[in-house]
C-alpha positions in Angstrom: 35.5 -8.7 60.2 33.1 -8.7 57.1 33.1 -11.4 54.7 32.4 -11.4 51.1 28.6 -12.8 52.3 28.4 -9.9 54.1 28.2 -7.4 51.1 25.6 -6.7 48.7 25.8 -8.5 45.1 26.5 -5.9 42.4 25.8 -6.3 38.8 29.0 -5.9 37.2 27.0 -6.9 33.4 24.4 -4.3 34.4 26.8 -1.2 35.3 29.5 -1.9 32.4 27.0 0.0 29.4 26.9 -3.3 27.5 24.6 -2.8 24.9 22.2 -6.1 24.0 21.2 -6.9 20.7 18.8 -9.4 19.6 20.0 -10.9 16.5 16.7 -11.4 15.1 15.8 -8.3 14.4 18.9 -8.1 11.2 17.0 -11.7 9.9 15.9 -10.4 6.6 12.5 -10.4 6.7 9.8 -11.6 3.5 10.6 -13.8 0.7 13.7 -14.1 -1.3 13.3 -13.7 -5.0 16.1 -14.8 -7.4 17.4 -12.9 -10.1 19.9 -14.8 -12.5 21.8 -13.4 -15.3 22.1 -16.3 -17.0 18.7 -14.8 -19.0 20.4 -12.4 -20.2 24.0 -13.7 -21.2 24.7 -14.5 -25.2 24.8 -17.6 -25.7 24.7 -18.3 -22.2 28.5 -17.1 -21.9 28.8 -13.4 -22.4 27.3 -10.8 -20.9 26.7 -7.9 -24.0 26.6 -4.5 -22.2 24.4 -2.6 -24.4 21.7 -5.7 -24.4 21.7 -6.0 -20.9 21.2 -2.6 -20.3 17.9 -2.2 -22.2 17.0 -5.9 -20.9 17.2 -3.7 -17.5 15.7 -1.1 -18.6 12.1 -3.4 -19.6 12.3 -5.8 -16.7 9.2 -5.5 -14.5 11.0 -4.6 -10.8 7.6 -4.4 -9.0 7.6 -8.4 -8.6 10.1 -7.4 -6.4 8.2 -5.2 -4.1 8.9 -5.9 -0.5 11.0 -9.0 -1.2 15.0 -9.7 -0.6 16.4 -10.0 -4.2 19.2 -12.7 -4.5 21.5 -11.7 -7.6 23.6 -14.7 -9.1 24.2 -16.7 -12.0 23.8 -20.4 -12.5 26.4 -20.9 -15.6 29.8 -21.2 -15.2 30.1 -17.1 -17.0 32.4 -14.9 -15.7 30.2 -11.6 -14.9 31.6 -8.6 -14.4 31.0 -6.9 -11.4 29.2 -3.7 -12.9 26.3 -6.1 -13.2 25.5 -6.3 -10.3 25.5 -3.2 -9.1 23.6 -2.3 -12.4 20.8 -4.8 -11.7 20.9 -3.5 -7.5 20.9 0.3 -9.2 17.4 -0.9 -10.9 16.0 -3.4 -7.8 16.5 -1.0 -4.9 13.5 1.1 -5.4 11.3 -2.1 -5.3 13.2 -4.9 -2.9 13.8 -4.7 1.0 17.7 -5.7 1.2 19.9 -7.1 -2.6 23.0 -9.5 -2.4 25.1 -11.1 -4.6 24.3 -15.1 -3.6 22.3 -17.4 -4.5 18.6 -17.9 -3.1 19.5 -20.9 -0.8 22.5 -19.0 1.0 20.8 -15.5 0.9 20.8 -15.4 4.7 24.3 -16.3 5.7 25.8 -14.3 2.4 23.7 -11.1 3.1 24.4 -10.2 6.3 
């Protein structure tokens, strides 16, 4: 009569086509550069389409070369959403990974 001692161990983990992943390797990697609108808001609580656009247009994206850009603003504005993707539309030639977040919560935010 065999026992259970009596037969070889199988890998159950090994056979099942589990697939590992090492979390580390989605850490954003380099330095995280800020970008707030609140430099380019009117009187620091509208956001004038036209001026912000040429604002864009002028702003020197190669600082951002290689960084992950954090877009936010630090006044209480309401910013429309366009923004954003305006200022990632200009910023995605230049930095590694854009979010929407503040500097100090770029890392849980962006991914």
């Amino acid at each position: 009569m065999d026992t259970i001692l009596d037969q070889p161990l199988v890998n159950r983990v090994a056979n099942s086509g589990l697939v590992t992943i090492d979390l580390e390797e989605f850490y954003p990697a380099g330095d995280v550069a800020p970008f707030d609108l609140k430099d380019y808001l009117f009187m620091e609580m509208i956001l004038k389409e036209k001026d912000f656009r040429e604002a864009l247009k002028t702003h020197n994206w190669e600082q951002y070369k290689g960084k992950n850009l954090a877009v936010f603003c630090s006044t209480d504005a309401i910013i429309p959403m366009w923004a954003y993707m305006l200022v990632a539309t200009y910023a995605a030639p230049f930095a590694g990974d854009i979010a929407q977040t503040t500097p100090g919560m770029f890392v849980e935010t962006a991914f």
